[in-house]
TORKOL-4160 file (C-alpha; in steps of 0.2 Angstrom, whole numbers, padded with zeros to 4 digits, m for minus):
73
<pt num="1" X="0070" Y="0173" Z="m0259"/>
<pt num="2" X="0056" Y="0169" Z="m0272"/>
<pt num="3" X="0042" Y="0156" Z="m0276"/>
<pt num="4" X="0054" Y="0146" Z="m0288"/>
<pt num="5" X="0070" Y="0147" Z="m0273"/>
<pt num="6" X="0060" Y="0141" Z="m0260"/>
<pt num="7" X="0050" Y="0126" Z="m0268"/>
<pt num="8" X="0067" Y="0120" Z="m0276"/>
<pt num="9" X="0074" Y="0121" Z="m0260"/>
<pt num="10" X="0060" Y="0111" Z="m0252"/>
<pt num="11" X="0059" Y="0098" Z="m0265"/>
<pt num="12" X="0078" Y="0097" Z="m0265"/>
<pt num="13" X="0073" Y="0087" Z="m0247"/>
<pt num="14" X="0059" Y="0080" Z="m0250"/>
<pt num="15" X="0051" Y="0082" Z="m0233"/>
<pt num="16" X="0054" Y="0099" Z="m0222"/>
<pt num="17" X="0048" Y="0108" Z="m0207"/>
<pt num="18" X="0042" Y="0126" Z="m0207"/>
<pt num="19" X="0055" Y="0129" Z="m0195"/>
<pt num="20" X="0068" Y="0125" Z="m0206"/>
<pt num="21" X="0063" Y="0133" Z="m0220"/>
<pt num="22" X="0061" Y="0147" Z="m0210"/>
<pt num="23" X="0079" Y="0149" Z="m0201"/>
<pt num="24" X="0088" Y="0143" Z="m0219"/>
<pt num="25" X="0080" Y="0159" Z="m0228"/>
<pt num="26" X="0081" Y="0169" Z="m0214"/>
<pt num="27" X="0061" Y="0175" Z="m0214"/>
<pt num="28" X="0048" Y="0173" Z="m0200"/>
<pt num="29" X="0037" Y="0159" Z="m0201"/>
<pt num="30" X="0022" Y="0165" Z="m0207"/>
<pt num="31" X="0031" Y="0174" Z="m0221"/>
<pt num="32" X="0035" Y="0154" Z="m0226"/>
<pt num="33" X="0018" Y="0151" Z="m0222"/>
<pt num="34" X="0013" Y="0160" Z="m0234"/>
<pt num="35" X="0023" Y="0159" Z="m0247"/>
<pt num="36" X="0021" Y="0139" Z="m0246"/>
<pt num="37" X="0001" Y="0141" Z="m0246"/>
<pt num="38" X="0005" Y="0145" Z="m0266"/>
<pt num="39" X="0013" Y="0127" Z="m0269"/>
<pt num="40" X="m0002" Y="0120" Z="m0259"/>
<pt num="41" X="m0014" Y="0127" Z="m0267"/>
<pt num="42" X="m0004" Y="0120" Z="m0283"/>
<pt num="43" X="m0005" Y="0101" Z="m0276"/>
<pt num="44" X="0014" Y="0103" Z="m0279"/>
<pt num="45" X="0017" Y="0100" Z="m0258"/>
<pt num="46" X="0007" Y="0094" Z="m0245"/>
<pt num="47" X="0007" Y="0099" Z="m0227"/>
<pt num="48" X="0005" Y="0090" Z="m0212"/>
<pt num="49" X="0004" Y="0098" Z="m0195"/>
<pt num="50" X="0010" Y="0087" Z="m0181"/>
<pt num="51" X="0004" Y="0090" Z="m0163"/>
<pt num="52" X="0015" Y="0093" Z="m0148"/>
<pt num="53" X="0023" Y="0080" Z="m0140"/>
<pt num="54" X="0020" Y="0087" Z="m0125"/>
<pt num="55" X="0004" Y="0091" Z="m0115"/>
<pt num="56" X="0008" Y="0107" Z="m0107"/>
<pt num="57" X="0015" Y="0122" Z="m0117"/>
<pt num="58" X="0023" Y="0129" Z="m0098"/>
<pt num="59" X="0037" Y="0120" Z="m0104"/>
<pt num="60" X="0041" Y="0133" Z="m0120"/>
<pt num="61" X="0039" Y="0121" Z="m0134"/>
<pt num="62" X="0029" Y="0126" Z="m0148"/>
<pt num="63" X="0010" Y="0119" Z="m0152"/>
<pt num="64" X="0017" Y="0107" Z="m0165"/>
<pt num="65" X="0025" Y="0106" Z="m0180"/>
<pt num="66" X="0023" Y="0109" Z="m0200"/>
<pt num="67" X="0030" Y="0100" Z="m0211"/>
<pt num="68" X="0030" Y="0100" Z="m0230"/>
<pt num="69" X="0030" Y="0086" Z="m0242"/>
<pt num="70" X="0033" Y="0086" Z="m0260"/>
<pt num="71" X="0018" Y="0078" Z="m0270"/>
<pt num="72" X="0024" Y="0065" Z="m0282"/>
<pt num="73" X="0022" Y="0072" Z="m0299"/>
């Protein structure tokens, strides 16, 4: 996967979680995270990281979630 593969695929939708991105090219998520922090930094996506919708992680779910949003050009 490259730069150009994974913010087309990510602008192709418009809005995407980390998660998603993640399991659809089959890398970890801070691999993702990483990547995507090159797009950030070019104000082509912005991020917003939503909180859990619990109150208690002894239930398995994860801290919250990332998602990405393309920037209008």
């Amino acid at each position: 996967m490259s730069l150009v593969e994974l913010r087309d695929y990510a602008a192709a939708r418009g809005e995407i979680s980390l998660n998603e991105l993640a399991v659809h090219f089959h890398q970890s998520p801070g691999h993702i995270e990483n990547m995507m922090s090159v797009w950030l930094r070019k104000g082509v996506f912005s991020v917003n990281r939503l909180p859990s919708k619990c109150h208690s992680c002894a239930c398995g779910c994860s801290a919250g979630e990332t998602i990405y949003r393309l920037n209008p050009s």
